[in-house]
VOPA-464536 format. One record per residue: residue in three letters; residue number from 1; x, y, z of N, C-alpha, C in turn. Coordinates in nm, 3 decimals, decimal comma, always signed. Atoms other than C-alpha are relative to their C-alpha. Example, Ala and Ser with C-alpha at 12.3 -4.5 7.8 and 13.67 -1.06 7.14 Angstrom:
 rest  nr   neast  nnorth     nup  caeast canorth    caup   ceast  cnorth     cup
  ALA   1  +0,089  -0,119  +0,000  +1,230  -0,450  +0,780  +0,090  +0,120  +0,000
  SER   2  -0,082  -0,119  -0,006  +1,367  -0,106  +0,714  -0,077  +0,109  +0,073
***
This chain:
 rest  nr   neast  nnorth     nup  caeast canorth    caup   ceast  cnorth     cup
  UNK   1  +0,113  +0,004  +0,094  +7,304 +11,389  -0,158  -0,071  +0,134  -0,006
  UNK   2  +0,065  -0,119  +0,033  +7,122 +11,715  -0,077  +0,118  +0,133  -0,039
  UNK   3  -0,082  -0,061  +0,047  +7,445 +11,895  -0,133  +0,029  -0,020  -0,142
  UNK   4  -0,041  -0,002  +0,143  +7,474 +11,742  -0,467  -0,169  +0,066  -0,096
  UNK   5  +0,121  -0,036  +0,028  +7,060 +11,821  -0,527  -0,004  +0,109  -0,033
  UNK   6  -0,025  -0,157  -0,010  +7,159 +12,235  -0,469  +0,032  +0,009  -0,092
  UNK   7  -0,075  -0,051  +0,170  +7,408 +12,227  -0,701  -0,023  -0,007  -0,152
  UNK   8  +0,080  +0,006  +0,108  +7,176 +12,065  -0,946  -0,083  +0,082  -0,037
  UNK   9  +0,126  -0,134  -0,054  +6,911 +12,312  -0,845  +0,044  +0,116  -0,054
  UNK  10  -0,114  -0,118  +0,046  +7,181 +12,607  -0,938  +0,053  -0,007  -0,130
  UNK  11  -0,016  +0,006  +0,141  +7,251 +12,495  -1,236  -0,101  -0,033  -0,111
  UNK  12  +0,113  -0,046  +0,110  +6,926 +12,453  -1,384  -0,062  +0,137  +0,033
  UNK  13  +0,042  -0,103  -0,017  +6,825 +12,755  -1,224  +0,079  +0,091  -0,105
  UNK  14  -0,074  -0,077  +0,063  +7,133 +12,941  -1,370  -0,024  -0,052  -0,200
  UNK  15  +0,011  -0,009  +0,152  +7,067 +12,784  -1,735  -0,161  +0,063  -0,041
  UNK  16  +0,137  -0,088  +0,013  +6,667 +12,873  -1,717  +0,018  +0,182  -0,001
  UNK  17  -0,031  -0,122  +0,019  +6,799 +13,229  -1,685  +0,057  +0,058  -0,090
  UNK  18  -0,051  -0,078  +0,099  +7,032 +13,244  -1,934  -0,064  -0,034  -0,147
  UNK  19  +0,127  +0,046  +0,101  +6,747 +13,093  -2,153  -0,100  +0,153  -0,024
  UNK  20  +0,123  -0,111  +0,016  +6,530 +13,388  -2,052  +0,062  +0,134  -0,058
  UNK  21  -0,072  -0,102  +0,034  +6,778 +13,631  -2,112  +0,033  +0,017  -0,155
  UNK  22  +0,036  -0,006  +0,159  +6,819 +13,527  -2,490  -0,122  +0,041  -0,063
  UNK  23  +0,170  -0,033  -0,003  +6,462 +13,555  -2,494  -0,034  +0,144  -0,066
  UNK  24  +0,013  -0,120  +0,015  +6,469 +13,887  -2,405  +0,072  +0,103  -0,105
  UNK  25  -0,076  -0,077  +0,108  +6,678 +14,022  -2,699  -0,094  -0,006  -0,121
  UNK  26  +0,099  -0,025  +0,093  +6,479 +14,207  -2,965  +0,066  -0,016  -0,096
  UNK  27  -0,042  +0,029  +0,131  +6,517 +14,123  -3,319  -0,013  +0,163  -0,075
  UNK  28  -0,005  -0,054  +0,107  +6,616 +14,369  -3,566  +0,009  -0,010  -0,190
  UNK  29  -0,021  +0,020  +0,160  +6,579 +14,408  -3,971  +0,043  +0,114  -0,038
  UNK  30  -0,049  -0,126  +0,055  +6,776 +14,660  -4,147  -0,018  -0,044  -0,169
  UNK  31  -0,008  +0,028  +0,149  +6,660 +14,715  -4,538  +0,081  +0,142  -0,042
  UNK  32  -0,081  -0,114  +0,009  +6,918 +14,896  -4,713  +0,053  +0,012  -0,166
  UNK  33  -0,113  +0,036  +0,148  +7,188 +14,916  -5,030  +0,094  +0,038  +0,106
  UNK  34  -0,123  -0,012  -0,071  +7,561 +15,007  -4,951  +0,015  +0,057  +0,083
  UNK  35  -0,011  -0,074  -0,135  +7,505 +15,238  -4,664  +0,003  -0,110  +0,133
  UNK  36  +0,035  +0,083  -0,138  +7,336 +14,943  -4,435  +0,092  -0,086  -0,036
  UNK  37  -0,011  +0,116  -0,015  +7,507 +14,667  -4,563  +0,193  +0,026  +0,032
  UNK  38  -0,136  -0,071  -0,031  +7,860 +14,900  -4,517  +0,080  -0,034  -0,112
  UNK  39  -0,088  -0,005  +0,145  +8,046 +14,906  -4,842  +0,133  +0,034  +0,055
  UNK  40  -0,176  -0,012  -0,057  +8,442 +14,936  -4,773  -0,002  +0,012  +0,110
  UNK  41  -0,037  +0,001  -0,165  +8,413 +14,881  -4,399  +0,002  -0,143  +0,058
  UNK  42  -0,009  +0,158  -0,054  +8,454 +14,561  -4,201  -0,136  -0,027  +0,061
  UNK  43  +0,124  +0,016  +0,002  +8,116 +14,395  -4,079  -0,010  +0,060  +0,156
  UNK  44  +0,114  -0,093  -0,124  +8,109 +14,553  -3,712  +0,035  +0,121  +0,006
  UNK  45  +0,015  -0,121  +0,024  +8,169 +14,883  -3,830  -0,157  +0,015  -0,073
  UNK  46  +0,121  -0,015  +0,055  +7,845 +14,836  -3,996  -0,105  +0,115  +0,058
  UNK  47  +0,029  -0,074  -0,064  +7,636 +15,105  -3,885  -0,101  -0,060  +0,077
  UNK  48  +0,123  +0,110  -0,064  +7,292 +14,854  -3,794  +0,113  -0,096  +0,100
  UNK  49  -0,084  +0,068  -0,135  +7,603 +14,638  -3,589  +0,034  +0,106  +0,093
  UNK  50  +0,001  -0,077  -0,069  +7,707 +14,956  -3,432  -0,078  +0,035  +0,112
  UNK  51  +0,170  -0,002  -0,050  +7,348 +15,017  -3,346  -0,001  -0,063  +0,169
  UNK  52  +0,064  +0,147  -0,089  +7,301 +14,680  -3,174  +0,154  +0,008  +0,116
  UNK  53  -0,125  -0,035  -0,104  +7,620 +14,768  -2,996  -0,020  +0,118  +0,139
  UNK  54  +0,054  -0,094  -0,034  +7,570 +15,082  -2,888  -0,114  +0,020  +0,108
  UNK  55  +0,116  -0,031  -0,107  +7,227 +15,037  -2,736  -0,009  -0,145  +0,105
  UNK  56  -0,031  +0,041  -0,082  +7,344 +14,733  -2,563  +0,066  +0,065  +0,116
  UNK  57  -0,025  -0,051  -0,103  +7,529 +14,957  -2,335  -0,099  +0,094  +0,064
  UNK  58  +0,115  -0,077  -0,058  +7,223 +15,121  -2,296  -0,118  -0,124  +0,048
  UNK  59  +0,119  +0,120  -0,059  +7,022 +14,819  -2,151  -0,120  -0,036  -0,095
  UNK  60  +0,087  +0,059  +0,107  +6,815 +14,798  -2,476  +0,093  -0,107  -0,047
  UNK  61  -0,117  +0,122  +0,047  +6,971 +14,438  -2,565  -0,091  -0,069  -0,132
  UNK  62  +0,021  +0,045  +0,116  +6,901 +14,362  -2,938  +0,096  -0,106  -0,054
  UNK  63  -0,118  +0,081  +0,080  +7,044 +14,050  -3,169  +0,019  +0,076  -0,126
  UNK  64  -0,138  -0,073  +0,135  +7,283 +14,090  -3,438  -0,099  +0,016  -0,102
  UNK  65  +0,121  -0,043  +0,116  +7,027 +14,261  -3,764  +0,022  -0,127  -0,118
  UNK  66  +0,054  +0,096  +0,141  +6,922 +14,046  -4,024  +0,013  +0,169  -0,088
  UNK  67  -0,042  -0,125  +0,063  +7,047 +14,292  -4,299  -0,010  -0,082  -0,142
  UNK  68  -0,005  +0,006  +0,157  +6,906 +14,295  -4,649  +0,029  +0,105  -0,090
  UNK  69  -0,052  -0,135  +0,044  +7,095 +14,527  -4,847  +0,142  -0,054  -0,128
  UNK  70  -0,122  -0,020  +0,155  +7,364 +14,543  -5,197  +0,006  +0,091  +0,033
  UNK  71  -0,069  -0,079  +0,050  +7,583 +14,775  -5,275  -0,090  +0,019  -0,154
  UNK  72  +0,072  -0,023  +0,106  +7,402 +14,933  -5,610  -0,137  -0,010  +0,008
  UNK  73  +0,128  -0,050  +0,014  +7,080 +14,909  -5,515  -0,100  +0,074  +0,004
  UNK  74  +0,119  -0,109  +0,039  +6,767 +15,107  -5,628  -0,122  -0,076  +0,094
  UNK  75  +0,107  +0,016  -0,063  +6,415 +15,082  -5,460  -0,083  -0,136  -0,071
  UNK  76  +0,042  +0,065  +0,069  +6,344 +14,836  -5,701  +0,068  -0,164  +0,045
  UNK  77  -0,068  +0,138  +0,000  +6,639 +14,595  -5,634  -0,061  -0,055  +0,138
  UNK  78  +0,087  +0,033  -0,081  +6,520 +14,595  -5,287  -0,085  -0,043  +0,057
  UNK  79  +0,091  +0,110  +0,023  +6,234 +14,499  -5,352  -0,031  -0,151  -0,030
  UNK  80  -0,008  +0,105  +0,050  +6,314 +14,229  -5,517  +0,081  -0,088  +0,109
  UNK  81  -0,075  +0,085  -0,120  +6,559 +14,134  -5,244  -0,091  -0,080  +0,112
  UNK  82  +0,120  +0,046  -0,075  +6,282 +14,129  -5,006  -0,070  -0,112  -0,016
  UNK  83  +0,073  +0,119  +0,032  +6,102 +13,876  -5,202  +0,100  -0,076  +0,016
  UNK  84  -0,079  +0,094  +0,002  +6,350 +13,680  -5,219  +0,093  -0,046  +0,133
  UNK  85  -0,063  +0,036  -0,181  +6,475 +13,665  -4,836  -0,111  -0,092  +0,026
  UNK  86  +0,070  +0,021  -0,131  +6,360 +13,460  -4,577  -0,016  +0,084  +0,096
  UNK  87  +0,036  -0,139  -0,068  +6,216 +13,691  -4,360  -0,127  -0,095  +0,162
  UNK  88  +0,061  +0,067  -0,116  +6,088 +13,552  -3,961  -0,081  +0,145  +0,056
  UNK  89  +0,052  -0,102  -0,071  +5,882 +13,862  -3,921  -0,159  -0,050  +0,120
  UNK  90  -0,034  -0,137  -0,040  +5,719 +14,028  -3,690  +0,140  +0,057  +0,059
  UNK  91  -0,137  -0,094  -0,048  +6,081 +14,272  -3,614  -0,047  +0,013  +0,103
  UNK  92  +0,040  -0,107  -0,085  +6,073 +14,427  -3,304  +0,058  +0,160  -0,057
  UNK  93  -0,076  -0,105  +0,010  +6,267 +14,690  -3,469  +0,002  -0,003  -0,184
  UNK  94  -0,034  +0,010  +0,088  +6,276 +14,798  -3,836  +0,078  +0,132  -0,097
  UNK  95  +0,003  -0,165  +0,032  +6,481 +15,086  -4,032  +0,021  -0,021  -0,140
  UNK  96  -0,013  -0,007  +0,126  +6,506 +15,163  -4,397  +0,083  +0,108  -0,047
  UNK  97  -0,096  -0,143  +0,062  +6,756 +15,384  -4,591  +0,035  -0,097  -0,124
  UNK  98  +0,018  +0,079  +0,168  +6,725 +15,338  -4,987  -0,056  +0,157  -0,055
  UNK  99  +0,016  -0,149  +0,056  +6,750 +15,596  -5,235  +0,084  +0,065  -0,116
  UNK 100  -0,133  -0,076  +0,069  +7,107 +15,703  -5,356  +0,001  -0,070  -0,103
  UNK 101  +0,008  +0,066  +0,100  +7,102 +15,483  -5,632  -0,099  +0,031  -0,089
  UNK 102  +0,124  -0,076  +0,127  +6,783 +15,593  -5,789  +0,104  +0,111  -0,010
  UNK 103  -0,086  -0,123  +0,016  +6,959 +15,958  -5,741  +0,119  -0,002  -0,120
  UNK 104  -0,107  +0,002  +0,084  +7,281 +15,865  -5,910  +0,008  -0,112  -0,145
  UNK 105  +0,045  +0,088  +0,164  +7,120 +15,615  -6,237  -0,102  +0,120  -0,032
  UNK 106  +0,081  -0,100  +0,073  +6,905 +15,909  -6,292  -0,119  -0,029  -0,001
  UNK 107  +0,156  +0,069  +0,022  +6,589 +15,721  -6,207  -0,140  +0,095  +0,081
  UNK 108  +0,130  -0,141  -0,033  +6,237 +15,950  -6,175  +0,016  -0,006  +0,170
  UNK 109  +0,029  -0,044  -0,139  +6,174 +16,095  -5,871  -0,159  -0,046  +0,058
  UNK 110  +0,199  +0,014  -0,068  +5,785 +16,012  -5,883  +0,010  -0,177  +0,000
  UNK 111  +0,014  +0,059  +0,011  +5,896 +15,699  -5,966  +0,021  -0,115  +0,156
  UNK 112  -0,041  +0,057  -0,182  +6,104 +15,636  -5,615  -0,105  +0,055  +0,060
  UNK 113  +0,121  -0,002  -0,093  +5,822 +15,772  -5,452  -0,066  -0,080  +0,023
  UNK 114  +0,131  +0,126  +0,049  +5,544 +15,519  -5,579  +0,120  -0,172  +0,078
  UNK 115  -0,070  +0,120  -0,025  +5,835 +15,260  -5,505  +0,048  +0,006  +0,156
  UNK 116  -0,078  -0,009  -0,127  +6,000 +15,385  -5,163  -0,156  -0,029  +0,100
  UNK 117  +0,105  +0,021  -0,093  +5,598 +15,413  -5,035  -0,041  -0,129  +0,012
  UNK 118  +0,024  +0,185  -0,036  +5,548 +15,040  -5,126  +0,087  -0,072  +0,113
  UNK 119  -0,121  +0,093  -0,098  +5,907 +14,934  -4,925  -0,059  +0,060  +0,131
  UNK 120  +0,047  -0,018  -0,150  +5,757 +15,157  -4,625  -0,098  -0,105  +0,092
  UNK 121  +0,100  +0,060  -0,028  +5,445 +15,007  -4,621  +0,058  -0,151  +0,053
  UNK 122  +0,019  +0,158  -0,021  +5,586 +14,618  -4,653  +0,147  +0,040  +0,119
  UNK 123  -0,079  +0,009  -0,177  +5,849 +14,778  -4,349  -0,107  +0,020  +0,104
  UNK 124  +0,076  -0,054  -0,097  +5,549 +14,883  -4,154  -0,076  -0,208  +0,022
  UNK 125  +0,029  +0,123  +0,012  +5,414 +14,522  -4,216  +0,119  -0,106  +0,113
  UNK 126  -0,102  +0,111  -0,078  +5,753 +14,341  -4,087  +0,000  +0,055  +0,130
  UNK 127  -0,045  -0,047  -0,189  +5,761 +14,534  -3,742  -0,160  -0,006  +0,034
  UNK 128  +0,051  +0,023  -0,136  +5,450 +14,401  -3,649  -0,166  +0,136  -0,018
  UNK 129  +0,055  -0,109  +0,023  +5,248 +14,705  -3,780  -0,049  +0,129  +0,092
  UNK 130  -0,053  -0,078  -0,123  +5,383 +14,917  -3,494  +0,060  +0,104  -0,110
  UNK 131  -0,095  -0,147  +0,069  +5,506 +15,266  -3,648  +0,081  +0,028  +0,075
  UNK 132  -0,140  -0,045  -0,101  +5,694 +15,344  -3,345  +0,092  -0,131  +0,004
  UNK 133  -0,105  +0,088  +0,000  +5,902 +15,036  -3,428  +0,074  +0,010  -0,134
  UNK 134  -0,052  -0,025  +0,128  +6,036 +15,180  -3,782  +0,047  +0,139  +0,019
  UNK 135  -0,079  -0,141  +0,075  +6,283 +15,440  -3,855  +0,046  -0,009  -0,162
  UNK 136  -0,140  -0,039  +0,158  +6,438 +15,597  -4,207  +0,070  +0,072  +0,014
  UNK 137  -0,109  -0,104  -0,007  +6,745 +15,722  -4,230  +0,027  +0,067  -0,164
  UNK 138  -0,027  -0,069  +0,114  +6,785 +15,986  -4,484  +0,112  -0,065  -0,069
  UNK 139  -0,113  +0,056  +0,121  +7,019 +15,910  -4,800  +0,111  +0,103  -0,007
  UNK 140  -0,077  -0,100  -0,022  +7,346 +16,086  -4,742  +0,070  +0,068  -0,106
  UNK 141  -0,067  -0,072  +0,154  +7,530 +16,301  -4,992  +0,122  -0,001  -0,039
  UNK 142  -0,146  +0,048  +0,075  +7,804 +16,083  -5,194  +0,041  +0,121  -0,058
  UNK 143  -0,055  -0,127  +0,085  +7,869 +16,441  -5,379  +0,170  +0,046  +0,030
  UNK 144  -0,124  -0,014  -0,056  +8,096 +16,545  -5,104  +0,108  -0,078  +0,062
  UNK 145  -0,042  +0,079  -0,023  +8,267 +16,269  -5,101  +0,149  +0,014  -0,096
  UNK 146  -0,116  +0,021  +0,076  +8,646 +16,247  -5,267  -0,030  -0,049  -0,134
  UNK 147  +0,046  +0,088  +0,085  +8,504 +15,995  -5,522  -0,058  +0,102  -0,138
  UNK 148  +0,125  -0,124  +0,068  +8,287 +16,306  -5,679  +0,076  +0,130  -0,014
  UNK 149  -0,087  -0,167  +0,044  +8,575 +16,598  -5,714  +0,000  +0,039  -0,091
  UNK 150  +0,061  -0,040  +0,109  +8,508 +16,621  -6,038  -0,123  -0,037  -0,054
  UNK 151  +0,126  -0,008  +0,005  +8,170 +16,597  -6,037  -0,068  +0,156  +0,016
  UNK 152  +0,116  -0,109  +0,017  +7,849 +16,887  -6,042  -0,029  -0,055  +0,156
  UNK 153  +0,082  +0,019  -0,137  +7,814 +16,834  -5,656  -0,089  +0,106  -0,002
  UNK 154  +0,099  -0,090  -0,093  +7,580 +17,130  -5,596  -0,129  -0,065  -0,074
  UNK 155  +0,151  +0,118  +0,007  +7,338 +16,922  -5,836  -0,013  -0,117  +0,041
  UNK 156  +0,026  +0,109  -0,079  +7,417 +16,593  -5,673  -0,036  +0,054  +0,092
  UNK 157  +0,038  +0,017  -0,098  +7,368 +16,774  -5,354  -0,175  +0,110  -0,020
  UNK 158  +0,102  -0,005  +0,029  +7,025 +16,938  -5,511  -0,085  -0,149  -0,012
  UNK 159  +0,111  +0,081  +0,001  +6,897 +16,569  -5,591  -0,037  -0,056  +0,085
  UNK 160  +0,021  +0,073  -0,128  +6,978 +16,478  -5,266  -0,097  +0,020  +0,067
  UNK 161  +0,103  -0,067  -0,024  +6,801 +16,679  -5,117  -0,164  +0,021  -0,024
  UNK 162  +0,164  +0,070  +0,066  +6,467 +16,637  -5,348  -0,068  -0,164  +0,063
  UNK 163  +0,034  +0,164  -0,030  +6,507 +16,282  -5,279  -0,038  -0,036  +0,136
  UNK 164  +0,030  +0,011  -0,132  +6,514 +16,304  -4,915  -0,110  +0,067  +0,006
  UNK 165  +0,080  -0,060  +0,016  +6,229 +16,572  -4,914  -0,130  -0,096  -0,057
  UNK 166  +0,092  +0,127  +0,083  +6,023 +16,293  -5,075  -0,018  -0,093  +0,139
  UNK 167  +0,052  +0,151  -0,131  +6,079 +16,044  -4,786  -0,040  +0,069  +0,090
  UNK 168  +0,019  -0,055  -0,108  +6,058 +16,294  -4,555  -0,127  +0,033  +0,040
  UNK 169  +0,128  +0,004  +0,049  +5,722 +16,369  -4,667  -0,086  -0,083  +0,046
  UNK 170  +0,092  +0,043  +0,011  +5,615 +16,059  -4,696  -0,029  -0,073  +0,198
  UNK 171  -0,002  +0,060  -0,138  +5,722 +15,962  -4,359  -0,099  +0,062  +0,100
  UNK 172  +0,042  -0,116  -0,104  +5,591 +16,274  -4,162  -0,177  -0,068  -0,022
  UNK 173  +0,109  +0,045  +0,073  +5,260 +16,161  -4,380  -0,049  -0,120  +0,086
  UNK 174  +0,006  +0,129  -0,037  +5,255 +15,805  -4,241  +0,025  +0,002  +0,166
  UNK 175  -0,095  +0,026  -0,141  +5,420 +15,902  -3,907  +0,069  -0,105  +0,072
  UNK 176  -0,117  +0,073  +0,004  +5,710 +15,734  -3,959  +0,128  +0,054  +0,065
  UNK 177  -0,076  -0,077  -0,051  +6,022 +15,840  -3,763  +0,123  +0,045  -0,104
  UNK 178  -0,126  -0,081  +0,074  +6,295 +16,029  -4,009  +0,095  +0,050  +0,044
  UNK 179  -0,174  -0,047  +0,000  +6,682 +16,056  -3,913  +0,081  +0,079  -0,045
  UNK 180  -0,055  -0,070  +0,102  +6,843 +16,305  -4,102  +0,137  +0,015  +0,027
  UNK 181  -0,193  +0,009  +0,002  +7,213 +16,183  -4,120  +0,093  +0,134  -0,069
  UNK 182  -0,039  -0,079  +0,171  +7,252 +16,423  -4,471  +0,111  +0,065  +0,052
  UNK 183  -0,109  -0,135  -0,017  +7,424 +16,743  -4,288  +0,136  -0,122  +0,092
  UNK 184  -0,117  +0,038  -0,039  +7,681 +16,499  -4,103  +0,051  -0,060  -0,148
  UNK 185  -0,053  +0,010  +0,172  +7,762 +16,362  -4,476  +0,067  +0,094  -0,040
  UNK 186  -0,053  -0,152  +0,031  +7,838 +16,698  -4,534  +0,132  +0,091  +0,018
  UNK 187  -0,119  -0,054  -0,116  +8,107 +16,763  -4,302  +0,132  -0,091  -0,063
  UNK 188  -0,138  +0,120  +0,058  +8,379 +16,491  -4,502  +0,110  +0,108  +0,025
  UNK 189  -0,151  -0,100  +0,034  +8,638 +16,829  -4,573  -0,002  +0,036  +0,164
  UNK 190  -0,047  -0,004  -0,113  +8,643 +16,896  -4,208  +0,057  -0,153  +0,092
  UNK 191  -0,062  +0,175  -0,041  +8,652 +16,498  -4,107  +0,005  -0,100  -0,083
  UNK 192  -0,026  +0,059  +0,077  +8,827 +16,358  -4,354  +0,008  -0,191  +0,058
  UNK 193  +0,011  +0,138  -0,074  +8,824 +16,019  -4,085  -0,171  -0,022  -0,052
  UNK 194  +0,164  +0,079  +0,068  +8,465 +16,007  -4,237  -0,003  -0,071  -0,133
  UNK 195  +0,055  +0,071  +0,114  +8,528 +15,901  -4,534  +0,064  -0,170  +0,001
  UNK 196  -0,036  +0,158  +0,008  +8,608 +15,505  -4,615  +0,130  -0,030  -0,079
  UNK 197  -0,106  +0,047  +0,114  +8,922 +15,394  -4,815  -0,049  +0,013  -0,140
  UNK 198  +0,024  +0,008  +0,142  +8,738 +15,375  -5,145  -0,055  +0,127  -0,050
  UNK 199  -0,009  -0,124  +0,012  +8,722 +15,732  -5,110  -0,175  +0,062  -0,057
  UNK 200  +0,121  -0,015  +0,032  +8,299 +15,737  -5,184  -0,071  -0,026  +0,100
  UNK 201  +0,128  +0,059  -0,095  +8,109 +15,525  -4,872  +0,088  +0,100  +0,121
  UNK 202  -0,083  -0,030  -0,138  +8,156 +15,632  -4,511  +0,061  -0,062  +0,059
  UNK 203  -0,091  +0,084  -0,026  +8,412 +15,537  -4,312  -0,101  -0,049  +0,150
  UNK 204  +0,038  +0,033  -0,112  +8,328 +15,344  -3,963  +0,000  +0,070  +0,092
  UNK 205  +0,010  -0,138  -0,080  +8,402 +15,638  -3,810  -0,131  +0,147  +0,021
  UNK 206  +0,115  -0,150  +0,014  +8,134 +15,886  -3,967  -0,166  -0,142  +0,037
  UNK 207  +0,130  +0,105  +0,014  +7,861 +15,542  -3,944  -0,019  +0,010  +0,179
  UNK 208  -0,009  -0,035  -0,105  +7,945 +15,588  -3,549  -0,058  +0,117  +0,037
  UNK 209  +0,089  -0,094  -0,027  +7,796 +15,923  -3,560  -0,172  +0,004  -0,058
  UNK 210  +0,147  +0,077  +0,034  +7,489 +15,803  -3,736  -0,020  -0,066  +0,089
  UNK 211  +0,018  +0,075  -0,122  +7,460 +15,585  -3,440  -0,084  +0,096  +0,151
  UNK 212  +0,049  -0,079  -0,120  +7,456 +15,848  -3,210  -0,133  +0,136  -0,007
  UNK 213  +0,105  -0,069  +0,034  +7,194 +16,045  -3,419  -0,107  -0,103  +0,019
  UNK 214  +0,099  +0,115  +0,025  +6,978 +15,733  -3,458  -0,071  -0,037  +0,215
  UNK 215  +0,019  +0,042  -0,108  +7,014 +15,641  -3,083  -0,124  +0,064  +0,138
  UNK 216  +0,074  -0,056  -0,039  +6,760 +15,852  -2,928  -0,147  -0,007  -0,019
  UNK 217  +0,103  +0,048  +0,070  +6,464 +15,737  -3,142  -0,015  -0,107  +0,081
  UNK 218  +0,058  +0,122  -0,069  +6,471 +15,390  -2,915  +0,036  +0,035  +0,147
  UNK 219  +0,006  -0,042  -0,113  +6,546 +15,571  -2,599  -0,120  +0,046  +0,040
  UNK 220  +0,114  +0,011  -0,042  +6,224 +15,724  -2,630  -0,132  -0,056  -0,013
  UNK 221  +0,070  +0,119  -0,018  +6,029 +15,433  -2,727  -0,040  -0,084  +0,109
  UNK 222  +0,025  +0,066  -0,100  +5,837 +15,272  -2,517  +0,032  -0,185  +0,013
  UNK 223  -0,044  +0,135  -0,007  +5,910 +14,910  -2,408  -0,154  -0,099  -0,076
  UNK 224  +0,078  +0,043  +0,042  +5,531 +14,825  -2,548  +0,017  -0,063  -0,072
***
């Protein structure tokens, strides 16, 4: 009888633990278009799954991202996505990258501003209204991408540039943390393993080095 009592004892002990241990895993939200939501890559090449990968071997233990994000979307669609999610906020964790799509429909620049500062704001809202729990990752530059060889890259990689310069702005402004993936984008003709099959998104390979740019931002975060 008290031998069978222990073993009862041990096994609620051992499930109360692995209760607490779910517990302890921080939630993430990633708002995005085809960068976050990974356009021609499989879903744990994703770069936000990566992430949550990644900094699991680093004893930060996050669940799998709640990821709102299209392929084609503008700051606008986004928006609209947003409304239209279920959304269990407060995040412990929130990042944003949105952009390239205004850039490449030709849509104002003052206009993504007025629009990218609203999506900050209602990201600063979902994490809790913690700033040190929000990153943006710059919008990388499809130009040099295969997809774009006959394209005007030095003005795609001029709007890029504007466009990022804008968030970068508004972030520094807000003190928001800013990533700047862009110059690894850049690099495709030396690592052609960056680019994706559909010869335009990144491949799982170059979203892995975004990882390891990103990864340092929650290293020095505090556990607060």
């Amino acid at each position: 009888m008290i031998q069978r009592l222990t073993l009862l004892t041990f096994v609620f002990s051992f499930l109360i633990l692995s209760c607490e241990k779910q517990q302890l895993k921080e939630s993430y939200l990633a708002l995005g278009d085809s960068y976050t939501i990974g356009e021609a890559v499989s879903e744990n090449e994703r770069w936000p799954v990566q992430l949550v990968k990644a900094l699991g071997g680093k004893n930060r233990i996050l669940d799998s991202p709640k990821i709102i994000a299209q392929t084609g979307w503008t700051t606008a669609d986004l928006k609209m996505g947003i409304d239209n999610a279920i959304l269990d906020f407060p995040y412990d964790w929130v990042s944003l990258l949105i952009g390239v799509n205004n850039q490449y429909q030709g849509k104002s620049i003052s206009n993504f501003k007025e629009e990218f500062e609203q999506l900050l704001s209602q990201a600063l809202l979902f994490a809790g209204n913690k700033k040190d729990r929000i990153f943006v990752v710059s919008i990388p530059d499809w130009g040099e991408m295969p997809f774009a060889k006959n394209r005007d890259r030095e003005k795609i990689a001029t709007e890029i540039d504007n466009f990022n310069q804008v968030i970068y702005e508004i972030c520094a402004q807000k003190q928001i943390a800013f990533i700047d993936i862009t110059p690894l984008s850049r690099t495709v003709e030396a690592h052609p393993e960056f680019v994706a099959s559909d010869g335009l998104h990144p491949s799982g390979v170059q979203y892995t080095q975004w990882v390891k740019e990103i990864i340092p931002f929650f290293l020095k975060t505090s556990d607060d």
